[in-house]
C-alpha positions as a printed NumPy array, in Angstrom:
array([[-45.061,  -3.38 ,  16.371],
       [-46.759,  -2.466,  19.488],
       [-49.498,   0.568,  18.902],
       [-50.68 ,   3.543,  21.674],
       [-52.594,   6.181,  21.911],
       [-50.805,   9.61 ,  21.803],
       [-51.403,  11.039,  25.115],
       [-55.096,  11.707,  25.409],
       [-55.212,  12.204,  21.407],
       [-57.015,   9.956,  19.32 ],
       [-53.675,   9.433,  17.182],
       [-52.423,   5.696,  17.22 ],
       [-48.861,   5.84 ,  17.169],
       [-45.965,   3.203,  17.02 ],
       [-43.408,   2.751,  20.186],
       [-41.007,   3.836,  17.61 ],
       [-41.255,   6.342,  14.459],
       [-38.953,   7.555,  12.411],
       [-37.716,  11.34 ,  11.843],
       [-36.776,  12.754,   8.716],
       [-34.737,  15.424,   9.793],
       [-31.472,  13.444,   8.208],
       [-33.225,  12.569,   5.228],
       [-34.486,  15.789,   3.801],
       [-31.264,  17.817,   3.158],
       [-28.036,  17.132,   2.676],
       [-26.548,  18.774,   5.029],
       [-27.014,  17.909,   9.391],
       [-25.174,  17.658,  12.661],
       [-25.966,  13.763,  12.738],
       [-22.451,  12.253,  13.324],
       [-21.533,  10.738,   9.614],
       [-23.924,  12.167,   8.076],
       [-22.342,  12.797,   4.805],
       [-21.064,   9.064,   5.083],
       [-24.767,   7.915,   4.987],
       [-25.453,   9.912,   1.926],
       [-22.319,   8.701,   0.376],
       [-22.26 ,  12.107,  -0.282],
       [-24.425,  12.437,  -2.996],
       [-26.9  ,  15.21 ,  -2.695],
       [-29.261,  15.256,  -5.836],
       [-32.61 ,  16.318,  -4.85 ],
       [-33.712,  12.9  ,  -6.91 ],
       [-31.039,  10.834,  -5.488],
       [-32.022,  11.79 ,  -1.966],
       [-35.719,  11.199,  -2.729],
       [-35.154,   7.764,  -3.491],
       [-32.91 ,   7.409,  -0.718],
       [-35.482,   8.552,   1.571],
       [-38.215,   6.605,   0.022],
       [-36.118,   3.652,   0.813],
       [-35.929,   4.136,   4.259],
       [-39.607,   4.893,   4.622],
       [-39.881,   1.488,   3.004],
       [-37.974,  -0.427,   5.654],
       [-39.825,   1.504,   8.486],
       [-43.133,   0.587,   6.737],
       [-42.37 ,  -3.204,   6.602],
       [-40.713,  -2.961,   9.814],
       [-44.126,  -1.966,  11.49 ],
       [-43.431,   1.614,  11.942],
       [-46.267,   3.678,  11.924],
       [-45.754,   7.481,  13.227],
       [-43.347,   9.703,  10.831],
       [-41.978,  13.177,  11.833],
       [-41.179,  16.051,   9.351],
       [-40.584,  19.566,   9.371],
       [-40.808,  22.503,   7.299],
       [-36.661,  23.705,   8.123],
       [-35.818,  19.938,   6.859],
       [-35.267,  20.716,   3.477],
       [-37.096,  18.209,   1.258],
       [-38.419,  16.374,   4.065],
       [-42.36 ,  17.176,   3.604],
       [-41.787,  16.399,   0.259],
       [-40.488,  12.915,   0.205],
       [-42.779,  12.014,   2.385],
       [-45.737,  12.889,   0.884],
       [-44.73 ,  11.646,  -2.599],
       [-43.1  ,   8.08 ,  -0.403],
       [-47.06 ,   8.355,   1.09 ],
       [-49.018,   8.838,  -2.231],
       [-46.373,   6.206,  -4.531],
       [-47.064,   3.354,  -2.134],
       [-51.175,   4.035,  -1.861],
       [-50.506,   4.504,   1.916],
       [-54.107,   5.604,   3.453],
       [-54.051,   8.367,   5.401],
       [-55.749,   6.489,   8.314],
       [-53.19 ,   3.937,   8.126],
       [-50.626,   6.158,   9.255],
       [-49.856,   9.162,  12.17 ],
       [-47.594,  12.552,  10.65 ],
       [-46.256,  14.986,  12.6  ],
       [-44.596,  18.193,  11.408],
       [-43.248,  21.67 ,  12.801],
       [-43.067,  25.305,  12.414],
       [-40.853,  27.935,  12.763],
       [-37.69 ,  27.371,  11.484],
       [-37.351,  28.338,   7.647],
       [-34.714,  26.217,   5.635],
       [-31.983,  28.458,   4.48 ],
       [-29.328,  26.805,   3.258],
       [-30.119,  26.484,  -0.352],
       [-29.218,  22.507,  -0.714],
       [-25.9  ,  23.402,   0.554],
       [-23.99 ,  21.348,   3.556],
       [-21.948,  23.855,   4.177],
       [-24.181,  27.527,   4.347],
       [-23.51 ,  31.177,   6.477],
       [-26.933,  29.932,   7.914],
       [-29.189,  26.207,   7.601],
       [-32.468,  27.499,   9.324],
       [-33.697,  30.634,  10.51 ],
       [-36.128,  31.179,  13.498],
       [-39.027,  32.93 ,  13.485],
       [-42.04 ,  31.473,  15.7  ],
       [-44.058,  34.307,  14.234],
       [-48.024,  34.488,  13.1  ],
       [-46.99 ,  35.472,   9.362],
       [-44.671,  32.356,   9.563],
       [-47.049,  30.19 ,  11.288],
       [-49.553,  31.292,   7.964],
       [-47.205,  30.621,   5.61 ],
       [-45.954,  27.479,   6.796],
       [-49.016,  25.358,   7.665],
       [-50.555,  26.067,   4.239],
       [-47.171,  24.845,   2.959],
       [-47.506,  21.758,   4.997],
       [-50.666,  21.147,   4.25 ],
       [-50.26 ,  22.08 ,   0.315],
       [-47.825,  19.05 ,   0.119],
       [-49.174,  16.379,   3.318],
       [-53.029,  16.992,   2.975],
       [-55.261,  14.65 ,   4.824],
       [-52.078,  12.47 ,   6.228],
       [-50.913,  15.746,   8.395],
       [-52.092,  15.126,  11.668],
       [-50.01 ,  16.484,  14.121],
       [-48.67 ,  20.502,  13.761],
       [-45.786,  21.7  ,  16.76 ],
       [-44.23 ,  24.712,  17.543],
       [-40.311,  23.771,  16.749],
       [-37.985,  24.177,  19.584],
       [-39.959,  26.2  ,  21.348],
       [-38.063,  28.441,  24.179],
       [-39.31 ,  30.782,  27.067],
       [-36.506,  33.375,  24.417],
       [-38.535,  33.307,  21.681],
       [-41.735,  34.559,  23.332],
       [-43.744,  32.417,  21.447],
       [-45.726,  31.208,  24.362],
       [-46.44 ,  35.198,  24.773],
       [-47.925,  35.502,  21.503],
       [-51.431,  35.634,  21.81 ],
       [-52.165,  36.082,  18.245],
       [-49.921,  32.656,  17.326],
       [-51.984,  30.892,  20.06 ],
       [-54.899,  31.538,  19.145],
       [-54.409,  30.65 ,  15.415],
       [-52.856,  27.564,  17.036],
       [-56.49 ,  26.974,  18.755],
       [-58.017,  27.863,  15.695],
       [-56.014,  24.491,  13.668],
       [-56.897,  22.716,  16.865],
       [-60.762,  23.219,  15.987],
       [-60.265,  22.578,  12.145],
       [-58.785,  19.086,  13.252],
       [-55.426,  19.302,  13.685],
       [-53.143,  18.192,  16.973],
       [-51.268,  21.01 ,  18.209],
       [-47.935,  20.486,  20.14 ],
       [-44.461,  21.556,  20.416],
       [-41.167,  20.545,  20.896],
       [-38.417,  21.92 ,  23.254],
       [-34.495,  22.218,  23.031],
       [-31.722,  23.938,  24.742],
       [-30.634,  23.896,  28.486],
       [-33.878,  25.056,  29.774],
       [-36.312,  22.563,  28.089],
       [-37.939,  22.443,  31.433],
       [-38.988,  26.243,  31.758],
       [-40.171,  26.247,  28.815],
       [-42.357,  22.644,  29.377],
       [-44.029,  24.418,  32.576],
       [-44.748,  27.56 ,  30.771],
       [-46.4  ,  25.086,  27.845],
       [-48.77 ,  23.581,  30.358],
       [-50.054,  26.601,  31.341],
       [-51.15 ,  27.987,  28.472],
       [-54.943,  27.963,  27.89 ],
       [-56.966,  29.194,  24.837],
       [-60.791,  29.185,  25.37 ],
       [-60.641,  27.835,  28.486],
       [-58.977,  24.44 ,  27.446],
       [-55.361,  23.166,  27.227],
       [-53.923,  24.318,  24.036],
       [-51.024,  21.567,  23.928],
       [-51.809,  17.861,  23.184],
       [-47.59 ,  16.386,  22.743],
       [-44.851,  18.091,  23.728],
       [-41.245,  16.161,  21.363],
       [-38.098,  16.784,  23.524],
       [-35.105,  15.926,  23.874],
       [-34.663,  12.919,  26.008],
       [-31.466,  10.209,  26.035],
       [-28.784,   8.517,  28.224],
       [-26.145,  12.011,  28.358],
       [-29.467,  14.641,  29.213],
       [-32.   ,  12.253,  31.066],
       [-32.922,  15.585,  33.114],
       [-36.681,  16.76 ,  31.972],
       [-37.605,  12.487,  32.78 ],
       [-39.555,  14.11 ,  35.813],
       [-41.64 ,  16.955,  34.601],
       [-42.189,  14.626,  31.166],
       [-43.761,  12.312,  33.316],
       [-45.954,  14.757,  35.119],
       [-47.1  ,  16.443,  31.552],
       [-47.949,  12.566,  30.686],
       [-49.989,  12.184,  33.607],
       [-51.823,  15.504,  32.611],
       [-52.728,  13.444,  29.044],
       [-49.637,  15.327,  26.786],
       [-48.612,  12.621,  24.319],
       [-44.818,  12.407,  24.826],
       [-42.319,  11.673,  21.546],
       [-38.615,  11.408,  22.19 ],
       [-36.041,  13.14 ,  19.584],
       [-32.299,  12.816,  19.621],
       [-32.64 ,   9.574,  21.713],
       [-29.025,   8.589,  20.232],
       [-27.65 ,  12.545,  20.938],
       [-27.055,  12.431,  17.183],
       [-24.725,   9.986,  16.684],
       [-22.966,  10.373,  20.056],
       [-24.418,   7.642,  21.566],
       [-23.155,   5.494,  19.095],
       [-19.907,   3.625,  18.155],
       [-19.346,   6.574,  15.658],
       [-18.171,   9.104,  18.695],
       [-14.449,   8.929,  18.471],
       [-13.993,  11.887,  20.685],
       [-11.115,  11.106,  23.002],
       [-13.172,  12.427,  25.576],
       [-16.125,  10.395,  25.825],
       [-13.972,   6.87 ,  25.539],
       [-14.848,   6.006,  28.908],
       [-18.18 ,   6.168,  28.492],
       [-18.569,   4.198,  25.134],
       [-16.554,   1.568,  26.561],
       [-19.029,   1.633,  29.286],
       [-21.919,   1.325,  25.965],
       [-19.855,  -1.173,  24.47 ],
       [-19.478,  -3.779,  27.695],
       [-23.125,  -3.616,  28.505],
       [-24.361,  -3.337,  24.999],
       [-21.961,  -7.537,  24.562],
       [-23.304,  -8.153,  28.153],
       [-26.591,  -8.054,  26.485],
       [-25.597,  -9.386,  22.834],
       [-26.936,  -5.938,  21.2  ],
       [-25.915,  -3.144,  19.387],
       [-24.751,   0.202,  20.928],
       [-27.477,   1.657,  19.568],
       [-30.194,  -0.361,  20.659],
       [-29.053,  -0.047,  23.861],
       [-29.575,   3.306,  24.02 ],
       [-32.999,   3.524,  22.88 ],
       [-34.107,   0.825,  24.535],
       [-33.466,   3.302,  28.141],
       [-35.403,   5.297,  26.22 ],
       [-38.236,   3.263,  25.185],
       [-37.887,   1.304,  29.052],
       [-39.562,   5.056,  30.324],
       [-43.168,   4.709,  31.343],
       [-44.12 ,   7.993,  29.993],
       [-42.776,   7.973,  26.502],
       [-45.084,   7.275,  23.852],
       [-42.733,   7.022,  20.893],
       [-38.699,   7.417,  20.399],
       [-37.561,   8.909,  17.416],
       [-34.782,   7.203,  15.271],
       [-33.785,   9.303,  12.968],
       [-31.212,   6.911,  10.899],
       [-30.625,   7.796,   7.432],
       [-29.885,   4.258,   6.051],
       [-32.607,   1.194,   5.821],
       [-29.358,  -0.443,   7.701],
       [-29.284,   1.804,  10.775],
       [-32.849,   1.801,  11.01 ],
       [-33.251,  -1.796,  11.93 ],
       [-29.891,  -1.876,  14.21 ],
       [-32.507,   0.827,  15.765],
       [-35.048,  -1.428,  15.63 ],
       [-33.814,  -3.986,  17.36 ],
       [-34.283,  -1.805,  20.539],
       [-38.078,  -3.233,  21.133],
       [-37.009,  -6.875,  20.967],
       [-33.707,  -6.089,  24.095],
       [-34.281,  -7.786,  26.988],
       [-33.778,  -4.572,  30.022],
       [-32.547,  -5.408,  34.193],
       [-31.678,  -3.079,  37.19 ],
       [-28.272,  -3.496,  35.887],
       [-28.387,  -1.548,  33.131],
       [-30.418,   1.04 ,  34.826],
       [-27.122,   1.37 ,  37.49 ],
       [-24.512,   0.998,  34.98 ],
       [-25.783,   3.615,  32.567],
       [-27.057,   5.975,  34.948],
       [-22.948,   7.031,  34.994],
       [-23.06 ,   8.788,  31.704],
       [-25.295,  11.273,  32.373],
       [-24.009,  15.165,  31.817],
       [-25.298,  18.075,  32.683],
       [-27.97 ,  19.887,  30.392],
       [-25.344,  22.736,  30.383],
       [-22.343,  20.239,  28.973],
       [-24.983,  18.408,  26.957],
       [-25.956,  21.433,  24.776],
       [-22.592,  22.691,  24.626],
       [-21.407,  19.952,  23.258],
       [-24.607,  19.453,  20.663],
       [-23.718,  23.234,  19.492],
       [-20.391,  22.383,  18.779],
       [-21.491,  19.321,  16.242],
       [-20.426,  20.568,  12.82 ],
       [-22.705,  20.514,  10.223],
       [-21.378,  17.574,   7.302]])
């Protein structure tokens, strides 16, 4: 699999990598979610579940993993998938985030999954806990979801222990969500510590139904910002699994292009994704070895102006888009 540099990092990353965020709990918004995990939600059965999907990644090529402290487990199974297999630390590029503290107590169904709190007693807490369990393979540490709300692009104290990791070796970055992702971007590239940058990646949201920040993601790209893609497949929405009456026109509109070019769904839509100039590496965050490589084949589709027209249609607006994410239901 084709490798790049990370912006202007010296992290080598893979076109695609694989988040964890479905394989660390048992509960998510990911359409079918439970389905993949044939709902069975032992800590050990997930592990192994997990490991194997690290294992198809790994002989698939895939080379960049993303983690987070709110994904349950997630940390965990990685670094014990990492250590099992005698995986080198320089042989692979790890990302993980702050900020959001997992709450729901291996539960699907909980009053509350995560709690946010972008704070500098959080920020403490949390990278010694990520670095307690990842060590030497933790490369890359983000704010997650970031917003202009949360004032955590305020907080001078937070940025400046940020620009304190970034001295002890770390990457620093963070990733956006919501409606505003863009505000928040343009406040993120203006923050300075010490006279230098502070942010090396910004991960955002980025797919076929909210292809909106694809401008100001290519001007933070230009400015050397490694850019990573989540939710390329709007968790599960872009996918044959969306049986919402609603959005039948435009998954028959998938569907025809997706024969027209003898591929998956799926593929299709990361391979818009991946067919961006800017984007460094796209995020599939399946939760089977199967969906993985149905993922996969994304990097081998063949891409024309057609598509480009023809899918250009299913665009929403950021507004509808993260309306409609908020009303996924956690299973």
């Amino acid at each position: 699999m084709e490798l790049r540099t990370l912006g202007a990092t010296d992290l080598s990353v893979t076109r695609i990598g694989l988040g964890l965020a479905a394989l660390g709990r048992p509960g998510y918004i990911n359409l079918g979610h439970a389905e993949d995990l044939h709902l069975a939600y032992e800590p050990a059965v997930m592990e192994a579940g997990a490991h194997a999907v690290l294992d198809a990644a790994w002989q698939a090529g895939v080379r960049y993993f993303d983690a987070a402290r709110s994904y349950g487990n997630a940390e965990s199974f990685l670094a014990s998938w990492l250590t099992s297999r005698k995986i080198a630390p320089e042989e692979v590029t790890i990302g993980s985030k702050w900020g959001y503290t997992y709450t729901a107590g291996w539960q699907v169904k909980a009053e509350a999954h995560e709690i946010k709190d972008p704070s500098l007693p959080v920020l403490l807490r949390q990278v010694k806990e990520s670095k307690n369990l990842l060590g030497p393979y933790l490369d890359l540490y983000q704010i997650h979801s970031a917003t202009i709300e949360s004032g955590v692009l305020d907080n001078k104290d937070v940025l400046l222990e940020l620009a304190h990791l970034q001295e002890t070796g770390l990457k620093i970055g963070l990733t956006l969500t919501g409606p505003n992702q863009a505000a928040t971007l343009r406040k993120a590239l203006e923050v300075v510590v010490a006279g230098k940058n502070l942010f090396q990646c910004v991960q955002a949201t980025y797919n076929l139904l909210e292809p909106s920040l694809g401008p100001l993601l290519q001007v933070a790209h230009d400015g050397g910002l490694g850019v990573i893609i989540k939710e390329a497949l709007a968790n599960g929405r872009l996918t044959k699994r969306n049986t919402d009456p609603s959005f039948a026109v435009k998954l028959g509109l998938l569907q025809a292009t997706a024969e027209r070019l003898q591929t998956s769904v799926d593929a299709l839509a990361l391979r818009a994704v991946l067919q961006q100039p800017w984007v460094d590496v796209v995020l599939s965050g399946a939760a089977t070895a199967e969906h993985l490589r149905s993922n996969l084949a994304a990097l081998a589709l063949s891409w024309d102006d057609a598509c480009a027209a023809q899918l250009r249609e299913l665009a929403e607006t950021p507004q509808d888009y993260w309306q409609r994410r908020g009303r996924l239901a956690w299973n």
